[in-house]
C-alpha positions in Angstrom: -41.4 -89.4 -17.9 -43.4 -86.6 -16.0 -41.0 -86.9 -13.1 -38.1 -87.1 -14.8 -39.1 -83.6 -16.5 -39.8 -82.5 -13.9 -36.8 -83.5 -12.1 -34.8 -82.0 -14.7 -36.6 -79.1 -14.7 -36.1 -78.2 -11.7 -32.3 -78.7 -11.3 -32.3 -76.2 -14.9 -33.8 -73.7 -12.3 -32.2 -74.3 -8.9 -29.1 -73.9 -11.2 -29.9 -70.8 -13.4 -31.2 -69.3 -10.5 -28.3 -69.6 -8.6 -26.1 -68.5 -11.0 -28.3 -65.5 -12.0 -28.0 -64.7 -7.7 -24.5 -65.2 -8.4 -23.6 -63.0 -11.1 -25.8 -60.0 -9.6 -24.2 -60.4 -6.3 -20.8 -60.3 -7.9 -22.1 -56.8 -9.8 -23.3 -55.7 -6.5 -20.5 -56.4 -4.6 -18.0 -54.2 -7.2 -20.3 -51.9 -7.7 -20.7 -51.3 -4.1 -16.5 -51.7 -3.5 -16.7 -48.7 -6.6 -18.9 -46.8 -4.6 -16.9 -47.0 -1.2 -13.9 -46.5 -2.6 -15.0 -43.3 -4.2 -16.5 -42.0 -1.0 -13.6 -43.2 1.2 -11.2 -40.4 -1.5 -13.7 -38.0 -1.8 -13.7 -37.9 2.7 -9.6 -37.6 2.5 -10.0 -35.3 0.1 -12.6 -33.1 2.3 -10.3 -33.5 4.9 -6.8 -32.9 3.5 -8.6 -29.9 2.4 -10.1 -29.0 5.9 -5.9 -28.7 7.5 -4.6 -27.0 4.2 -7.0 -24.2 4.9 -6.6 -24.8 8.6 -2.4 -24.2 7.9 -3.0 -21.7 5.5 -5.2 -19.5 7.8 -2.5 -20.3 10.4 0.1 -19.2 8.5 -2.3 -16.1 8.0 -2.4 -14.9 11.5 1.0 -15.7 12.4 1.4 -13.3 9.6 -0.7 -10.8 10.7 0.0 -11.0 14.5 4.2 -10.2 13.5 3.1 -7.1 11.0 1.0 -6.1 14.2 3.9 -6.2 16.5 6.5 -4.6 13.7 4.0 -2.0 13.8 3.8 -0.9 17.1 7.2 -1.0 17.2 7.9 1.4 14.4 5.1 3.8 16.1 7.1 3.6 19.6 10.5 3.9 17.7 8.7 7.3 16.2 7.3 8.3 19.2 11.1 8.3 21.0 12.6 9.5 17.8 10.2 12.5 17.8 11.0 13.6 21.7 14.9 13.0 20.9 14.2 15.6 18.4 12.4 17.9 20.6 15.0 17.7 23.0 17.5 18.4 20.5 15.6 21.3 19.4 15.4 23.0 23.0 18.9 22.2 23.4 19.8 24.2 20.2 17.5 26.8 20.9 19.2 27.8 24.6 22.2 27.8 22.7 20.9 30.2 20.6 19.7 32.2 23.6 22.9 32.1 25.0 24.9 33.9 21.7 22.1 36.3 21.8 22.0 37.2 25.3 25.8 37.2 25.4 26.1 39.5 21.9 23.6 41.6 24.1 25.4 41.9 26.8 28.4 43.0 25.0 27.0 45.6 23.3 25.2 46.9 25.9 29.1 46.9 27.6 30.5 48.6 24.4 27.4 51.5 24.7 28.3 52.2 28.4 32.4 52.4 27.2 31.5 54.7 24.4 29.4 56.7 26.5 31.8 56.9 29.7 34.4 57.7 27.0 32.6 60.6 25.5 31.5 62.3 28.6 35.2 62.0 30.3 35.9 63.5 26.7 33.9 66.5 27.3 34.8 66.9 30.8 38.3 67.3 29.6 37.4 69.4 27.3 35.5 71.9 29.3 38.5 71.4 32.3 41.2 72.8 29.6 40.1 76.3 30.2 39.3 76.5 26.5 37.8 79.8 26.7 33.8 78.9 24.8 33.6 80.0 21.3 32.9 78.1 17.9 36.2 76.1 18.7 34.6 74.6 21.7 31.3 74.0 20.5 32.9 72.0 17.4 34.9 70.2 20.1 32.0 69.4 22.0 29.5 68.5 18.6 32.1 66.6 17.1 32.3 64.0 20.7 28.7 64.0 20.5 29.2 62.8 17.0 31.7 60.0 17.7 28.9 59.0 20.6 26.2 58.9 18.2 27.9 57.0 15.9 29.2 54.1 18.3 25.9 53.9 19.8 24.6 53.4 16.4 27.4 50.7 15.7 26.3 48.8 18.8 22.5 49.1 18.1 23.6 47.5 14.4 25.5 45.0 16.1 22.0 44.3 18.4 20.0 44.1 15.2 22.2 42.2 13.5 22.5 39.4 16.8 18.9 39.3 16.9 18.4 38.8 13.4 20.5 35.8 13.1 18.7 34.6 16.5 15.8 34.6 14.6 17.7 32.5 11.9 19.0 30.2 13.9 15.8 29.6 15.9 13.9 28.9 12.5 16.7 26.5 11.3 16.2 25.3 14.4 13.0 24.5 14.4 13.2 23.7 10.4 15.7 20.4 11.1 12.9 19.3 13.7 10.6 19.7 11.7 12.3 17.9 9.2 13.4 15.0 11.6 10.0 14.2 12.9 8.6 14.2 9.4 11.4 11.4 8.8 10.4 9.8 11.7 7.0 9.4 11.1 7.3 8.3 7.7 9.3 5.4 8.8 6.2 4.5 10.8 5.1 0.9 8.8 1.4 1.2 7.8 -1.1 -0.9 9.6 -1.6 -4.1 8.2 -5.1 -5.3 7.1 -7.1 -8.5 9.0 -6.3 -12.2 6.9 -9.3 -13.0 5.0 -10.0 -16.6 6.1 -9.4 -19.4 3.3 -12.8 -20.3 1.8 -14.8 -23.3 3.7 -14.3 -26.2 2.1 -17.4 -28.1 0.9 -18.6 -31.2 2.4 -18.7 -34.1 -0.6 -21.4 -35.5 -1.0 -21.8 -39.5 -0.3 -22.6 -41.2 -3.4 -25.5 -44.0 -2.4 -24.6 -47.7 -2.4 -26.0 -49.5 -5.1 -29.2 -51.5 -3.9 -29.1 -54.8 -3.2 -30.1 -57.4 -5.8 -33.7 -59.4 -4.9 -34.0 -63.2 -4.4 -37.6 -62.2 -6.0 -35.7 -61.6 -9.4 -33.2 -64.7 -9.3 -36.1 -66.9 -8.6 -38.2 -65.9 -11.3 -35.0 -66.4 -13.2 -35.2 -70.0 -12.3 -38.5 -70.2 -12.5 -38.7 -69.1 -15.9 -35.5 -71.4 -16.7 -37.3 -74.5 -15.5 -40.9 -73.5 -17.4 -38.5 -73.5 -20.6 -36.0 -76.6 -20.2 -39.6 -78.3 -19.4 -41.2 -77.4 -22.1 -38.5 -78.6 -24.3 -38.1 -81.9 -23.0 -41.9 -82.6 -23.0 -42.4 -81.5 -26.5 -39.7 -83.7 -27.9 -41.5 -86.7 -26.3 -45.2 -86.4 -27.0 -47.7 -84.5 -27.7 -47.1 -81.2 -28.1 -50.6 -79.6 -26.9 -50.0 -80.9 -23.6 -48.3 -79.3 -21.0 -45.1 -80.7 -20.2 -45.8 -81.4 -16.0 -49.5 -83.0 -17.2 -49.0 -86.6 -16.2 -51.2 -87.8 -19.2 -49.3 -89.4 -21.7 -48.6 -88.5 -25.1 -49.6 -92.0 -26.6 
C-alpha cells in the first residue's frame, strides 16, 4: 500500500509541479512580450521624435540662412540706391550752378551795357556844345540816375538768381535726403538665430519581468504530493501514522 502512495504521490507532484512551471512560464513569457513590446514603441517613439526635431531644426536654418541672404541683399540694394541718389544730387546741383553762373553772367553783361550806354550818353551830352548851366547838370544827374537805377535792377536780378540757387540747392539736397531715407527703410531687419527644438528625452527601458524559479514549482509539487499522500494514507489506516511509514495500519 506504502508504495502505491507513494507512487501516486508522486505522479500528484511531478504533475502539479509541472503545471505550476507551466502556468508561470506562460505569465512570464506575456508579461515579458508586454514588456518588449512597450520598450520596442517607446524606442520608435524616441526616435521619430529625434528626425522631427532634426527636420524641424532643418527647416529652421534653411529659414534663417534665406532671411540672412534677403538681408544682405536689401543692405546692397540700399547701399546702390543711396549713391544713385548722390549722383543724382551732384547732377542737380551743377545744374543749378549752371542757371546761376549763367543768370550771373548776364547781368554782369546787362551792368557793362547800362554803363557803356550811360557814359556814351554823357559824352554826347558834353559834345553838343550845350553851353554848362543847371540844364546840363540836370542832363548829366538825370543819366546818372538811369545808371543807378539799371545797375540796381541787375544787382536785384543777382540777388534774386542767388536766392533761388539757394532754393534749389536745398530742394536739392531735401529729395536726397528724402530718397536715402526711403532707401534705408526698405533695408529688411536682421533676422534673429533659430532656437534649436528641445532634446528629446531618452525613454526609459522598463525591466523584464524576472524569471520564474524551478525552486518554487518544486515546492509546488512537493507540497502537492505531501497532501494527495496524506489523503490516501488516512483513508486506509491509521490516521496517526504518517502516510510513507511502511508500518501498517492493522
Amino acid at each position: 500500500m506504502c508504495t502505491v502512495t507513494l507512487a501516486l504521490a508522486g505522479i500528484s507532484g511531478v504533475g502539479s509541479a509541472i503545471a505550476d512551471r507551466q502556468a508561470k512560464m506562460a505569465q512570464y513569457r506575456a508579461q515579458k512580450a508586454a514588456v518588449d513590446r512597450s520598450n520596442y514603441m517607446a524606442k520608435q517613439d524616441y526616435l521619430n521624435k529625434i528626425q522631427i526635431s532634426a527636420f524641424k531644426d532643418q527647416q529652421k536654418q534653411d529659414l534663417f540662412k534665406a532671411q540672412l541672404e534677403a538681408q544682405a541683399a536689401s543692405v546692397t540694394a540700399m547701399e546702390r540706391q543711396k549713391d544713385i541718389n548722390q549722383l543724382e544730387q551732384s547732377r542737380a546741383s551743377t545744374a543749378n550752378q549752371l542757371k546761376l553762373q549763367e543768370k550771373v553772367a548776364e547781368a554782369q553783361f546787362e551792368g557793362q551795357q547800362k554803363l557803356a550806354e550811360s557814359i556814351r550818353a554823357q559824352g554826347t551830352i558834353l559834345a553838343s556844345g550845350m553851353s554848362a548851366g543847371q540844364s546840363t547838370m540836370l542832363t548829366l544827374t538825370d543819366q546818372e540816375r538811369q545808371l543807378g537805377q539799371a545797375q540796381a535792377a541787375v544787382d536785384a536780378s543777382l540777388f534774386n538768381a542767388r536766392q533761388s540757387f539757394g532754393l534749389q540747392e536745398y530742394n536739392t539736397l531735401l529729395s536726397q535726403y528724402a530718397a536715402d531715407s526711403q532707401a534705408y527703410n526698405s533695408v529688411i531687419a536682421a533676422p534673429m538665430a533659430p532656437v534649436a527644438e528641445f532634446k528629446t528625452v531618452r525613454p526609459v527601458k522598463m525591466a523584464a519581468p524576472e524569471k520564474p524559479s524551478m525552486l518554487g514549482s518544486i515546492m509546488t509539487g512537493f507540497s502537492a504530493a505531501v497532501k494527495t499522500g496524506s489523503g490516501i494514507g488516512h483513508a486506509s489506516g491509521d490516521s496517526t501514522l504518517p502516510w510513507w511509514s511502511t508500518k501498517s495500519g492493522s
